[in-house]
N, CA and C atoms as an extended XYZ file, in Angstrom:
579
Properties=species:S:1:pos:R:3:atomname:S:1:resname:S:1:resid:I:1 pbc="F F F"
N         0.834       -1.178        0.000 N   UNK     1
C         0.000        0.000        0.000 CA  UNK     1
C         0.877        1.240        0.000 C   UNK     1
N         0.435        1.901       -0.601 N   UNK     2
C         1.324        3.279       -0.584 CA  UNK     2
C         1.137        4.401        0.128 C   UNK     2
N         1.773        5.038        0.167 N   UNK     3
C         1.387        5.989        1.516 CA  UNK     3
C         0.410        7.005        1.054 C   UNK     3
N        -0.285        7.467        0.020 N   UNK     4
C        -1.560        8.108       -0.285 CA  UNK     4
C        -2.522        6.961       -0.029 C   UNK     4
N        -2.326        5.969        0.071 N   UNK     5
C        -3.660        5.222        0.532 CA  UNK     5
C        -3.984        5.003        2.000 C   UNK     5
N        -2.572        5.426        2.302 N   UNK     6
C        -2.600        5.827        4.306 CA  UNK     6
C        -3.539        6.702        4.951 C   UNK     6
N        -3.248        7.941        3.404 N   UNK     7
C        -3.839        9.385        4.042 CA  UNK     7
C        -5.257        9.057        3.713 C   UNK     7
N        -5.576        9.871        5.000 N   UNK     8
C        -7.362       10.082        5.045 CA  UNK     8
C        -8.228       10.754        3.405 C   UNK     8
N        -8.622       10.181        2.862 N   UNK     9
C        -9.411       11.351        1.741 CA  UNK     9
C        -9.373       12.699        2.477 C   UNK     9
N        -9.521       13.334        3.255 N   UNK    10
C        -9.672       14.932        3.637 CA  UNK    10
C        -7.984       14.905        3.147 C   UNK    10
N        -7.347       14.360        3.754 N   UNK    11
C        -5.805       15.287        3.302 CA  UNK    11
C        -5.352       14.855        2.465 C   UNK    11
N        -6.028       14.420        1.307 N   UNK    12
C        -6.177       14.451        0.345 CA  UNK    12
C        -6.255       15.638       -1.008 C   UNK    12
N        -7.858       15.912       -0.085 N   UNK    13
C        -8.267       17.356       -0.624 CA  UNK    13
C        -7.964       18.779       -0.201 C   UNK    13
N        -7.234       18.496        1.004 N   UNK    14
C        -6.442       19.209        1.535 CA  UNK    14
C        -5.321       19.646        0.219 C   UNK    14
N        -4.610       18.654        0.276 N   UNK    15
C        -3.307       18.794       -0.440 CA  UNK    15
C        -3.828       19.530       -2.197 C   UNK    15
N        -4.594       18.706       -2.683 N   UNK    16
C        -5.262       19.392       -3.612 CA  UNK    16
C        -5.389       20.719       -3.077 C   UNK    16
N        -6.435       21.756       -2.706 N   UNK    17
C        -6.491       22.348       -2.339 CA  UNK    17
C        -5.155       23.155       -2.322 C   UNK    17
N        -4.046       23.051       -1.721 N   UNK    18
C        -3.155       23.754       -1.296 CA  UNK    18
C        -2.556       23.700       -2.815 C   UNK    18
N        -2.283       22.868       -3.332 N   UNK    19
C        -1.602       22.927       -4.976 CA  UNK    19
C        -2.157       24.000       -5.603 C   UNK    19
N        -3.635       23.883       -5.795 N   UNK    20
C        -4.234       24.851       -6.475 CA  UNK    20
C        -3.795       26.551       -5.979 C   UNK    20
N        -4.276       26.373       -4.976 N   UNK    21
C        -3.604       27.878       -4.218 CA  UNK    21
C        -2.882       28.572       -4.520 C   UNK    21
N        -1.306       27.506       -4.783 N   UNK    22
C         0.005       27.886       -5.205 CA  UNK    22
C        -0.014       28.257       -6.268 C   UNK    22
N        -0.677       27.037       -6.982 N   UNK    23
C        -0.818       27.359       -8.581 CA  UNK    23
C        -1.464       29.202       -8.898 C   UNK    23
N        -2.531       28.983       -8.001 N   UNK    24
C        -3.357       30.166       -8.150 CA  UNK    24
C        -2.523       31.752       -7.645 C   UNK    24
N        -1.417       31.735       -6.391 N   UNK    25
C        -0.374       32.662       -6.184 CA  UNK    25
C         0.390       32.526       -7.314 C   UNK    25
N         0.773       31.489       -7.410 N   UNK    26
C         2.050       31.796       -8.722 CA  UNK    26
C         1.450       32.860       -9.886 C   UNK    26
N        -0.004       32.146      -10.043 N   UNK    27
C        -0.515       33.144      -11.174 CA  UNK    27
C        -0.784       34.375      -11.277 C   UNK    27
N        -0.818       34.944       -9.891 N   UNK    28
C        -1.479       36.166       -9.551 CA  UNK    28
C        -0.380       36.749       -9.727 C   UNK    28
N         0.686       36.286       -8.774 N   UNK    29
C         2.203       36.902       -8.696 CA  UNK    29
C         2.873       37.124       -9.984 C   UNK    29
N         2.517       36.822      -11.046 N   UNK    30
C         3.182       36.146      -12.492 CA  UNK    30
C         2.500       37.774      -13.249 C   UNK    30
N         1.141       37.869      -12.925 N   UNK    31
C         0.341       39.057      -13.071 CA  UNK    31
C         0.683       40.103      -12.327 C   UNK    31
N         0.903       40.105      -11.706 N   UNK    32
C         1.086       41.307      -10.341 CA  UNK    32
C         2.493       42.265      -11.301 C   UNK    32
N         3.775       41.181      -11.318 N   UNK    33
C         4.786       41.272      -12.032 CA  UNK    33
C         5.182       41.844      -13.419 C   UNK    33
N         3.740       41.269      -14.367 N   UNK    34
C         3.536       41.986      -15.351 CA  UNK    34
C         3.255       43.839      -15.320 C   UNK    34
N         2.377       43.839      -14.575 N   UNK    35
C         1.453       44.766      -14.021 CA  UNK    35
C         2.888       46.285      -13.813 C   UNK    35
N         3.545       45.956      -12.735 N   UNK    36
C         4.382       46.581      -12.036 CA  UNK    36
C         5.767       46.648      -12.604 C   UNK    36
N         5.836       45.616      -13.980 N   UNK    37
C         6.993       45.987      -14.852 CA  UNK    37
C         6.235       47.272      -15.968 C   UNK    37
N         5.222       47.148      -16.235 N   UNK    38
C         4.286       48.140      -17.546 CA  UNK    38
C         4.580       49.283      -16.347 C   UNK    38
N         4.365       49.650      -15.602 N   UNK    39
C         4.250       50.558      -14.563 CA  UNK    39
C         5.944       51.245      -14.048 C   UNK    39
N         6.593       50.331      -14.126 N   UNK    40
C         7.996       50.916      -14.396 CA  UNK    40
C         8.665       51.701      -15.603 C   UNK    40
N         7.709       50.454      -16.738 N   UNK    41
C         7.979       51.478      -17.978 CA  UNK    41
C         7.845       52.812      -18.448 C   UNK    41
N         6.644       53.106      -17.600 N   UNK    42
C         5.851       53.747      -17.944 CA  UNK    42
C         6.117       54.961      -17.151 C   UNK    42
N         6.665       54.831      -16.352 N   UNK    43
C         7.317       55.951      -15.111 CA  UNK    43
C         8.857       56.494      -16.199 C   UNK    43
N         9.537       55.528      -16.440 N   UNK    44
C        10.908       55.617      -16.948 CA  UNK    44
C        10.531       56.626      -18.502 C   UNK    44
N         9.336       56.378      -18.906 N   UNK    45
C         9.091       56.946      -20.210 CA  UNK    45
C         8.663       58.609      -20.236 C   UNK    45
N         8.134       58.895      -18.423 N   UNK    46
C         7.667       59.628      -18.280 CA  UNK    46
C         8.242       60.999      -17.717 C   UNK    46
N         9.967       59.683      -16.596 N   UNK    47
C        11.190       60.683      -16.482 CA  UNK    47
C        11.978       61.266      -17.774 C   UNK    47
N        12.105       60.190      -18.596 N   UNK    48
C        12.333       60.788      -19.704 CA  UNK    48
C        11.982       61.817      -20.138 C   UNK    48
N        10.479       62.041      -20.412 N   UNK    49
C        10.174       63.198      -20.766 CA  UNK    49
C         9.882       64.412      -19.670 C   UNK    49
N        10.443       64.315      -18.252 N   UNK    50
C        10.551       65.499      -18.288 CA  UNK    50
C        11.504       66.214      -17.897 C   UNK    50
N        12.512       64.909      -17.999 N   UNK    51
C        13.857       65.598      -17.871 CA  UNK    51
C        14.155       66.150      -19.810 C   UNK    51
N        13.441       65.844      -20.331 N   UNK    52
C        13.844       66.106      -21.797 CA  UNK    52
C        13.088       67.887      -21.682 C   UNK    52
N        12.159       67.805      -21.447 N   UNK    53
C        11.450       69.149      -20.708 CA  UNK    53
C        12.101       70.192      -20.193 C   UNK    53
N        12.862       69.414      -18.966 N   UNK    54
C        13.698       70.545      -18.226 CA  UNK    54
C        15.194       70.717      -19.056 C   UNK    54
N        15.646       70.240      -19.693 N   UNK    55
C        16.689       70.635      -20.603 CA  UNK    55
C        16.216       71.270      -21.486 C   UNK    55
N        14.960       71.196      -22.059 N   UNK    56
C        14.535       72.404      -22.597 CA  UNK    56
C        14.018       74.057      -21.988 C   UNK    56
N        13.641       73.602      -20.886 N   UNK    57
C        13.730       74.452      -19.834 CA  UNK    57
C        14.632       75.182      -19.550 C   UNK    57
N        15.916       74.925      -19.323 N   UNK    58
C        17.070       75.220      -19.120 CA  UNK    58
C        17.545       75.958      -20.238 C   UNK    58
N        17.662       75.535      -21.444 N   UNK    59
C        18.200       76.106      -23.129 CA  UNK    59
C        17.261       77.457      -23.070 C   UNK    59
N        15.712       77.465      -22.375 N   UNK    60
C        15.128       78.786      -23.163 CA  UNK    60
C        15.747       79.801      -21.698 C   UNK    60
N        15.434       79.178      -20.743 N   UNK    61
C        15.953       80.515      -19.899 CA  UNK    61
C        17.366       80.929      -20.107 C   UNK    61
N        17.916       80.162      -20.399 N   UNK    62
C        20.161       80.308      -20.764 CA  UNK    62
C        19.557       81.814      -22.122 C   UNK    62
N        18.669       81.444      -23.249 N   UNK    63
C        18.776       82.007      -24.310 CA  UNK    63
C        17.834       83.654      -23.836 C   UNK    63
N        16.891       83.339      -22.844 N   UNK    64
C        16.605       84.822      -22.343 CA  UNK    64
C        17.772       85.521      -21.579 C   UNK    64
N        18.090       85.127      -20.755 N   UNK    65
C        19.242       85.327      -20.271 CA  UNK    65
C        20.106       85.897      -21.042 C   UNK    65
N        20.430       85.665      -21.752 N   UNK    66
C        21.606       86.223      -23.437 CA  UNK    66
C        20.753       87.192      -23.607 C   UNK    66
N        19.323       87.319      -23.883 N   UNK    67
C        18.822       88.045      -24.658 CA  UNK    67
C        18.679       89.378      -23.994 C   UNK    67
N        17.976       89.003      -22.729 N   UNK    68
C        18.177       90.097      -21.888 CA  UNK    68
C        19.618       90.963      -21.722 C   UNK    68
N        20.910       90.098      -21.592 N   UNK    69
C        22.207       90.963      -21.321 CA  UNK    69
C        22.404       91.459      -22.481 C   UNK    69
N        22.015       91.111      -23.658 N   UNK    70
C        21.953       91.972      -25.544 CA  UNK    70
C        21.149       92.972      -24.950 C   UNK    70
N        19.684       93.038      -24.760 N   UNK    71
C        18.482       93.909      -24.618 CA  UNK    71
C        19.853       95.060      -23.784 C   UNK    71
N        20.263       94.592      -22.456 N   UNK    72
C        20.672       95.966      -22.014 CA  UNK    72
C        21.681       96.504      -22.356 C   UNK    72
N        22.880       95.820      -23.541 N   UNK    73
C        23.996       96.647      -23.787 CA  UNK    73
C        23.323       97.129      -24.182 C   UNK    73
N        22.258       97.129      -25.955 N   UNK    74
C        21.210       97.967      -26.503 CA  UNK    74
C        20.972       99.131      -25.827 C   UNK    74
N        20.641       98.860      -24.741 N   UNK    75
C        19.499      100.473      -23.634 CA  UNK    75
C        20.885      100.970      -23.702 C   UNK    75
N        21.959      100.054      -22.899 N   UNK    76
C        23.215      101.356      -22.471 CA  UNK    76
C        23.710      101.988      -23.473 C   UNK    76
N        23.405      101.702      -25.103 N   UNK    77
C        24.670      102.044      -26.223 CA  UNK    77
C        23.226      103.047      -26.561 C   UNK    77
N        22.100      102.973      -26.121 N   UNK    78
C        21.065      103.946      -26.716 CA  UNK    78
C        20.678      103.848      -27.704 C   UNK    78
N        20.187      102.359      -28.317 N   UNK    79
C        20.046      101.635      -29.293 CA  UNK    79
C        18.293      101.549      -29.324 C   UNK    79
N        17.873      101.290      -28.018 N   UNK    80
C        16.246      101.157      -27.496 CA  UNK    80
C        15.906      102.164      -27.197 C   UNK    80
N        15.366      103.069      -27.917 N   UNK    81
C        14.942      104.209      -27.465 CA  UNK    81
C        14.563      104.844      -29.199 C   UNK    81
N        13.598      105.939      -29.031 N   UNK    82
C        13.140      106.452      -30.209 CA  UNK    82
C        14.272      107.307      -31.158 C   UNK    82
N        14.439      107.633      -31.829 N   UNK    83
C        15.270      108.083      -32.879 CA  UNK    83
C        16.282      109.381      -31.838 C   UNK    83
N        17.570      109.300      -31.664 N   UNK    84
C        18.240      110.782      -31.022 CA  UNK    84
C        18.356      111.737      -31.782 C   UNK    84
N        18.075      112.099      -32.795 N   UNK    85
C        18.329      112.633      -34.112 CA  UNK    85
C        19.388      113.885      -33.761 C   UNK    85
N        19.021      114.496      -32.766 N   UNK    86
C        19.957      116.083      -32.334 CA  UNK    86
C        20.844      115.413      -31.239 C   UNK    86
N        21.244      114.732      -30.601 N   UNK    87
C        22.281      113.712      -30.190 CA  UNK    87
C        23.156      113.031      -31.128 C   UNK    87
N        22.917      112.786      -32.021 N   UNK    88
C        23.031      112.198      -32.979 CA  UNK    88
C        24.338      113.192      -34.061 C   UNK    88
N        23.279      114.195      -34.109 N   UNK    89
C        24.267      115.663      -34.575 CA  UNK    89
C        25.433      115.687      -33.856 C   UNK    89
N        25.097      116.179      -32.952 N   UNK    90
C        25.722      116.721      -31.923 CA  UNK    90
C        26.965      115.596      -31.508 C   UNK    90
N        26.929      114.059      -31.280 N   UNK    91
C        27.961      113.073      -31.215 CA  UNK    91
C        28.755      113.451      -32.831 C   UNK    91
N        27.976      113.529      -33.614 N   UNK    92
C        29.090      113.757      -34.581 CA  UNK    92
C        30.164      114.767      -34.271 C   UNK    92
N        29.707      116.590      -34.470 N   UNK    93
C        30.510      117.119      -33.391 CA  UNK    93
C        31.594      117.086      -33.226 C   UNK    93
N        31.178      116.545      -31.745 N   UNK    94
C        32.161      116.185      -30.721 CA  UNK    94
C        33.138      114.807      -31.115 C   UNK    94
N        33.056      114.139      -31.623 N   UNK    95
C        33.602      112.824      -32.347 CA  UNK    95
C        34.821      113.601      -33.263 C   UNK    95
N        34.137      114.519      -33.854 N   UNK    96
C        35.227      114.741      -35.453 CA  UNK    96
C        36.556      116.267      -34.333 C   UNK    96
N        35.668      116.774      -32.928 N   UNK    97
C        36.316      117.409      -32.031 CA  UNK    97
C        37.378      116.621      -31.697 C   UNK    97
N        37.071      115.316      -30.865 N   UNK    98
C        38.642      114.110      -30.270 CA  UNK    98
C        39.323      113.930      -31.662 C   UNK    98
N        38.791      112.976      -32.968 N   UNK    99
C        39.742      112.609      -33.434 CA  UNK    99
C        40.265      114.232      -34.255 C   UNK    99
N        41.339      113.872      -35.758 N   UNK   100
C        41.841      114.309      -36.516 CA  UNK   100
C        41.402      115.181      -37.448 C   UNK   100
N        39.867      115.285      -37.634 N   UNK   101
C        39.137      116.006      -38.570 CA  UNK   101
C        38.865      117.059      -38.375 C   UNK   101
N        39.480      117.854      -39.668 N   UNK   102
C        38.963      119.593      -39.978 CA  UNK   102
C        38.320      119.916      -39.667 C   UNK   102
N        37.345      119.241      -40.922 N   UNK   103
C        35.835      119.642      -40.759 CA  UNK   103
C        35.126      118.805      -41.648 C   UNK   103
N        33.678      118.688      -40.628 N   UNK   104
C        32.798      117.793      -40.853 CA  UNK   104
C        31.631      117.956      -41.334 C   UNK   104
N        31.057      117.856      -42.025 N   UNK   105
C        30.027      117.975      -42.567 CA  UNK   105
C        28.801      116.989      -42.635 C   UNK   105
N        27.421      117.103      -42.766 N   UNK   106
C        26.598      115.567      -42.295 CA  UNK   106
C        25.548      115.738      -42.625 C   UNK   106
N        24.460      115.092      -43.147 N   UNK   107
C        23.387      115.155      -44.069 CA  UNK   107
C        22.576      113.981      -43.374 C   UNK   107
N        21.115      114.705      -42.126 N   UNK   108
C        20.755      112.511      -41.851 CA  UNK   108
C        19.522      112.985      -42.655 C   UNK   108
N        19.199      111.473      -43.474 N   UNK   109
C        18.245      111.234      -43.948 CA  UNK   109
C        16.498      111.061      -42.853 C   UNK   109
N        15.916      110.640      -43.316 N   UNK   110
C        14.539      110.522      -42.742 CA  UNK   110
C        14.560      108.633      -42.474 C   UNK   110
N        13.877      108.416      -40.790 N   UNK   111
C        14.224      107.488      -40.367 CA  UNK   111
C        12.875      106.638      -41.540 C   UNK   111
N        13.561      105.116      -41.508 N   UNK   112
C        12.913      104.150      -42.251 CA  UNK   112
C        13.362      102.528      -41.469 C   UNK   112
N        12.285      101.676      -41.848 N   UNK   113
C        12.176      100.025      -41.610 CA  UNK   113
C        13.223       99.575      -42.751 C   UNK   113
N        14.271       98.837      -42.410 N   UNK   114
C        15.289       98.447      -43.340 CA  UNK   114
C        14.772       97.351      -44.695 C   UNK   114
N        14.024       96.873      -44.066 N   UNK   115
C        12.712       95.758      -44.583 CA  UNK   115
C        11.442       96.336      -45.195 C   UNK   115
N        11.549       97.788      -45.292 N   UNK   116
C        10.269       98.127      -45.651 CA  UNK   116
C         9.620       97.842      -47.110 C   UNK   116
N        10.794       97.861      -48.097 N   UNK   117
C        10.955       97.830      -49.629 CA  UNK   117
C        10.612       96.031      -49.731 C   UNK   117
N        10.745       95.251      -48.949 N   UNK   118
C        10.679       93.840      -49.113 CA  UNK   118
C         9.354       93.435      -48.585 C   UNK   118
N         8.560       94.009      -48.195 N   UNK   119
C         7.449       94.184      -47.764 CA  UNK   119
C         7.412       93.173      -46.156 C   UNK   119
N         8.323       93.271      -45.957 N   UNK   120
C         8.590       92.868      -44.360 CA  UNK   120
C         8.353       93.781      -43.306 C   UNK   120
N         7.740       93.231      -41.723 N   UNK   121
C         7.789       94.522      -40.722 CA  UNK   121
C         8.599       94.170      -40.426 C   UNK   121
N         8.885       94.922      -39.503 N   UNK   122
C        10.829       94.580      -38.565 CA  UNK   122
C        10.370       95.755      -37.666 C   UNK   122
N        10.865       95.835      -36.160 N   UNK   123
C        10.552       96.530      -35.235 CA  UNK   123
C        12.333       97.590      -35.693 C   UNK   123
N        13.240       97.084      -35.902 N   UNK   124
C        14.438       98.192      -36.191 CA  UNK   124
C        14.729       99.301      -36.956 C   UNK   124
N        14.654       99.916      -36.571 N   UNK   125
C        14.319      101.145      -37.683 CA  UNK   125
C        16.066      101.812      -37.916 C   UNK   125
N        16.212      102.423      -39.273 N   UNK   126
C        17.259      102.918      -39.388 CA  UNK   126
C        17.357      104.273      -39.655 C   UNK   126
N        17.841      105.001      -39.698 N   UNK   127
C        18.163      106.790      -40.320 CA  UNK   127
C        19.736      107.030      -40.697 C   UNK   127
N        19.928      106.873      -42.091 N   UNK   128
C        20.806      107.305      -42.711 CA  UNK   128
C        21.863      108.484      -42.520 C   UNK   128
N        22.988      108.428      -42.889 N   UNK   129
C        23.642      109.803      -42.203 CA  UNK   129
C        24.416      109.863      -43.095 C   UNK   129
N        24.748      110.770      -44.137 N   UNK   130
C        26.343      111.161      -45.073 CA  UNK   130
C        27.117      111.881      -44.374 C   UNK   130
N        27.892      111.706      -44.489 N   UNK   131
C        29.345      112.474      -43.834 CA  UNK   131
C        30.351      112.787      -44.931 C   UNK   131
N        30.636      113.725      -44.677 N   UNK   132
C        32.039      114.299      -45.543 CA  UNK   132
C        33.156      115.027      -44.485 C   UNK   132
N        33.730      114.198      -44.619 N   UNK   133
C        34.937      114.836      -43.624 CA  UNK   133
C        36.188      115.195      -44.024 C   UNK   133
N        36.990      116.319      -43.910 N   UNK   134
C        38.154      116.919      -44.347 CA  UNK   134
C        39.348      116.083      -42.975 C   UNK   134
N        40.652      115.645      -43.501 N   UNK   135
C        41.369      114.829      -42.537 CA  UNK   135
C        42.857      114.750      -43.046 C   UNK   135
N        43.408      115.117      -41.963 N   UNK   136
C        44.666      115.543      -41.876 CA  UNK   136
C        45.400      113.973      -42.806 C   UNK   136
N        44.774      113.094      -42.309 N   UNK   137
C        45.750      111.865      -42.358 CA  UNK   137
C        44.542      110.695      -42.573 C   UNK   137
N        45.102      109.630      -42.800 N   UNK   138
C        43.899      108.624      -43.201 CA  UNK   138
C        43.639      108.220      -41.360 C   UNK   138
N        44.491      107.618      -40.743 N   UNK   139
C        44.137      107.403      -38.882 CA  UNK   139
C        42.971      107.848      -38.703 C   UNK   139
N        42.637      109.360      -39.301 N   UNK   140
C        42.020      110.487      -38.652 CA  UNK   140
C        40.423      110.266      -38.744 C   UNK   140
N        40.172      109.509      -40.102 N   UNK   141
C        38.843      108.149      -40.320 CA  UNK   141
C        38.461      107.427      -38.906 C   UNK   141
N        40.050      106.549      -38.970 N   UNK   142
C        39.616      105.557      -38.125 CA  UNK   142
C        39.271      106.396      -36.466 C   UNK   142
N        40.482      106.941      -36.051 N   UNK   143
C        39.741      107.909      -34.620 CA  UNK   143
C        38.502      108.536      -34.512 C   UNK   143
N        38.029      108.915      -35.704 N   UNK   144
C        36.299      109.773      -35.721 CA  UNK   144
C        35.452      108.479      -35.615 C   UNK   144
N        35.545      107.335      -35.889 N   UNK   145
C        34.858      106.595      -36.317 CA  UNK   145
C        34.458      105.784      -35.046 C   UNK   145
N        35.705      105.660      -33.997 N   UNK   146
C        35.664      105.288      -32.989 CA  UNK   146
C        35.507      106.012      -31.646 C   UNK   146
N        35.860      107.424      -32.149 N   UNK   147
C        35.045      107.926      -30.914 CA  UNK   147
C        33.662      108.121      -30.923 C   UNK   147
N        32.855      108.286      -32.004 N   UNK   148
C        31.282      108.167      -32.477 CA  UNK   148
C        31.274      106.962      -31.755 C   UNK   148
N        31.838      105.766      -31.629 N   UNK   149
C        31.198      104.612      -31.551 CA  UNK   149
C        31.502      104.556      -29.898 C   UNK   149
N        31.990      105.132      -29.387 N   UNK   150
C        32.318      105.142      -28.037 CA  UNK   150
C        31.333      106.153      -27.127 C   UNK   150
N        30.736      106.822      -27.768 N   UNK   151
C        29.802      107.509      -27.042 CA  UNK   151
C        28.268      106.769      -26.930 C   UNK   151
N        27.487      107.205      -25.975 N   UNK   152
C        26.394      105.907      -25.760 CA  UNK   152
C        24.788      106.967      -26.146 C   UNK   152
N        25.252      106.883      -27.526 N   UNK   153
C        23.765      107.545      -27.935 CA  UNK   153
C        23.058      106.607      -29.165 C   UNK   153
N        23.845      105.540      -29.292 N   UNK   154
C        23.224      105.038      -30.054 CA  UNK   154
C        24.350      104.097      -31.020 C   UNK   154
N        23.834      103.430      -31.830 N   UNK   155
C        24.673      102.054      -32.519 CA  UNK   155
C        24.185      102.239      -34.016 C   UNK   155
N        25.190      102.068      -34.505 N   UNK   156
C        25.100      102.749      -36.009 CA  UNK   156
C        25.817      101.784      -36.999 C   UNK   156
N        25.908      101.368      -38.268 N   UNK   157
C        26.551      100.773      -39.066 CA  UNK   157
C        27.216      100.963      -40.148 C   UNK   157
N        28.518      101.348      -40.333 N   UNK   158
C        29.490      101.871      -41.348 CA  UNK   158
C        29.114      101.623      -42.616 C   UNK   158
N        28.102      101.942      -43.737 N   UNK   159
C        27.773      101.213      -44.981 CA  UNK   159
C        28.682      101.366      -46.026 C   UNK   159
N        29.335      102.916      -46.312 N   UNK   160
C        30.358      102.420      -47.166 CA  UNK   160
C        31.184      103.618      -47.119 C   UNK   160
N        32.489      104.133      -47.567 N   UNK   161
C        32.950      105.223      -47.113 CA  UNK   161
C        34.382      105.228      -47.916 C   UNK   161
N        34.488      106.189      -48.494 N   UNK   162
C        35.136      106.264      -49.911 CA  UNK   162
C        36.404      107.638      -49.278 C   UNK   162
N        37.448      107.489      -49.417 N   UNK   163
C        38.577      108.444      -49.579 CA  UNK   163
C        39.199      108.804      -50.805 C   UNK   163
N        39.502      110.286      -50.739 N   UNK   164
C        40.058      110.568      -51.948 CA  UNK   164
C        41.349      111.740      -51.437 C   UNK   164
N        42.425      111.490      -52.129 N   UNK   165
C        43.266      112.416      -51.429 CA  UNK   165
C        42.635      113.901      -52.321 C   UNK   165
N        42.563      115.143      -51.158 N   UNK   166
C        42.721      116.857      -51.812 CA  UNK   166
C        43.594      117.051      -53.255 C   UNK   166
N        43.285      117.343      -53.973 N   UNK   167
C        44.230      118.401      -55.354 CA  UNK   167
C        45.326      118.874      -54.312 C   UNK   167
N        44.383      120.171      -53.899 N   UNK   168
C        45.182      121.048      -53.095 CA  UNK   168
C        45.510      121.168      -51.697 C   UNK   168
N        46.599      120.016      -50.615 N   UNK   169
C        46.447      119.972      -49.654 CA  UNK   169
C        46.540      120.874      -49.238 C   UNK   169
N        46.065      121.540      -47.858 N   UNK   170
C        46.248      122.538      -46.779 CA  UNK   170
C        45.711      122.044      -45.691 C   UNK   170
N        45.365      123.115      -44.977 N   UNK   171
C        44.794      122.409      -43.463 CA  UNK   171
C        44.297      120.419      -43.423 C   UNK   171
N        43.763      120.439      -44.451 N   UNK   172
C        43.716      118.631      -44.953 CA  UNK   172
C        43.856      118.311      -46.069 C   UNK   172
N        44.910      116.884      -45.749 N   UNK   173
C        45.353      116.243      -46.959 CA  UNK   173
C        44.000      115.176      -47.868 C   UNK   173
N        43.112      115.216      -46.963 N   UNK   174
C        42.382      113.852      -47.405 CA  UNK   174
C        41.053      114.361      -47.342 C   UNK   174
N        40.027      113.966      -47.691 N   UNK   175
C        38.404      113.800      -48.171 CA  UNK   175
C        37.914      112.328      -48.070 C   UNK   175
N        37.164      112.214      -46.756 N   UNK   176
C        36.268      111.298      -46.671 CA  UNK   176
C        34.437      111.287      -47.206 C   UNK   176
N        34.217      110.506      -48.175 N   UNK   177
C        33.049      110.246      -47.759 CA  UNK   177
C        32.276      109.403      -47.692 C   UNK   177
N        31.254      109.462      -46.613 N   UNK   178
C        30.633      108.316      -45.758 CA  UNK   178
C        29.688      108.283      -45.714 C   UNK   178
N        28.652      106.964      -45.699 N   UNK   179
C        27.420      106.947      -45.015 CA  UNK   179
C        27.175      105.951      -44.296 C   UNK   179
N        26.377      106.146      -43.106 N   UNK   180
C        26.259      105.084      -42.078 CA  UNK   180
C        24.869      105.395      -41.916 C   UNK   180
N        24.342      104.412      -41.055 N   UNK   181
C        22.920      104.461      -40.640 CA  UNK   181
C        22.544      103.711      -38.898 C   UNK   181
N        22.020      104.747      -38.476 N   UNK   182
C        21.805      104.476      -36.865 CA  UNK   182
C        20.764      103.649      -36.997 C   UNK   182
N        21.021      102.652      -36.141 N   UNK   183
C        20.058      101.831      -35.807 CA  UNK   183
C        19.158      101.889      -34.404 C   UNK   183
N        17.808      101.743      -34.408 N   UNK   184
C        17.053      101.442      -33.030 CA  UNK   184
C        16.092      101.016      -33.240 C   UNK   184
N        16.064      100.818      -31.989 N   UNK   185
C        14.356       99.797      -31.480 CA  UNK   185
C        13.630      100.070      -30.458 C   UNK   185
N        12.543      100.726      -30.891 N   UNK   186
C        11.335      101.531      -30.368 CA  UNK   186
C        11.255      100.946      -28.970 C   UNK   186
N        11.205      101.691      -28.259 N   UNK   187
C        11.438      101.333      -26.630 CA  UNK   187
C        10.246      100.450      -26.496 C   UNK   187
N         9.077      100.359      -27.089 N   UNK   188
C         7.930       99.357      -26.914 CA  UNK   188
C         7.984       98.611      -27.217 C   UNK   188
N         8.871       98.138      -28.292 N   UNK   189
C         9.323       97.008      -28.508 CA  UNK   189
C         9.390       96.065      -27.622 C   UNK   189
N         8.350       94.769      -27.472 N   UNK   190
C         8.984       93.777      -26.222 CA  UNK   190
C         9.790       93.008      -26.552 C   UNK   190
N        10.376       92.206      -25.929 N   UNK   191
C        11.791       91.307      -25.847 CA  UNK   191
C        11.076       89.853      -25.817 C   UNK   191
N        11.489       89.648      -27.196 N   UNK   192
C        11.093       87.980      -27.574 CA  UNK   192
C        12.471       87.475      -27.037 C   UNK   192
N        12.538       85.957      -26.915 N   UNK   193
C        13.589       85.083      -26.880 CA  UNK   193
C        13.317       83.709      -27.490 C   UNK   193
């Protein structure tokens, strides 16, 4: 006789019983497992994105940041602000006063959108300026050019500027002429980034 024919039928069904159970934990646990791996994924997919977020986070404030320390050299060079037009004069002046130049002469045009002819808006507006300057020496260019640019009324761009030496030197050997155009941006202008 074998020893299941020892045991009582109840521990029998006992033992049954308890198999199934196991069987039935294993299965749950087998599920549970599934369950709580999708749920890991799903977390990991989710750090992902928002650490992908905050590095983007990070790139736009870094690029305001820039934009803002641009925005205020702008204010300090007097770039943001409405047209100086008699500042403007007047830096010439005093500019062609420090460097080498005789005498200066200056013609500003009427302010305009650089983009206007392309049928583009643009918040930067420009105003043209000719210059003719009498100059001891050619240097005497480059010193006017840089003390204009050293004074904080505004930011301007050298467009093209032609020398010719005098026939008849005297008080100056040389003849510059120039045109540049001041640039700005309407103080209402807000600050994209």
């Amino acid at each position: 006789m074998s020893w299941l024919d020892r045991l009582p039928l109840w521990h029998g069904a006992a033992f049954a019983l308890v198999a199934v159970g196991c069987a039935g934990a294993i299965f749950q646990s087998h599920r549970w497992a599934q369950r709580e791996e999708a749920r890991l994924i799903a977390a990991r997919g989710e750090r992902s994105t928002l650490q992908q977020q905050s590095l983007q986070a990070e790139a736009q404030a870094k690029r305001s940041a820039q934009a803002r320390a641009h925005y205020a050299i702008l204010v300090g060079k007097g770039a943001i602000s409405p047209g100086r037009r008699i500042e403007w004069m007047e830096a010439v002046q005093a500019a062609s006063r420090r460097a080498s130049v005789r005498t200066v002469e200056y013609e500003l045009g009427p302010e305009m959108s650089p983009q206007a002819a392309q049928g583009q808006a643009t918040a930067v507006r420009l105003s043209p300026m000719k210059l003719r300057l009498r100059l001891a020496h050619e240097g005497g260019l480059l010193e006017f050019l840089r003390a204009l640019e050293s004074q904080p009324i505004g930011v301007f761009r050298l467009d093209a500027c032609v020398i010719r030496r005098l026939p008849q030197p005297g008080d100056a050997a040389l003849e510059a002429h120039c045109t540049l155009s001041w640039l700005t941006v309407p103080a209402s202008t807000e600050l994209k980034s």
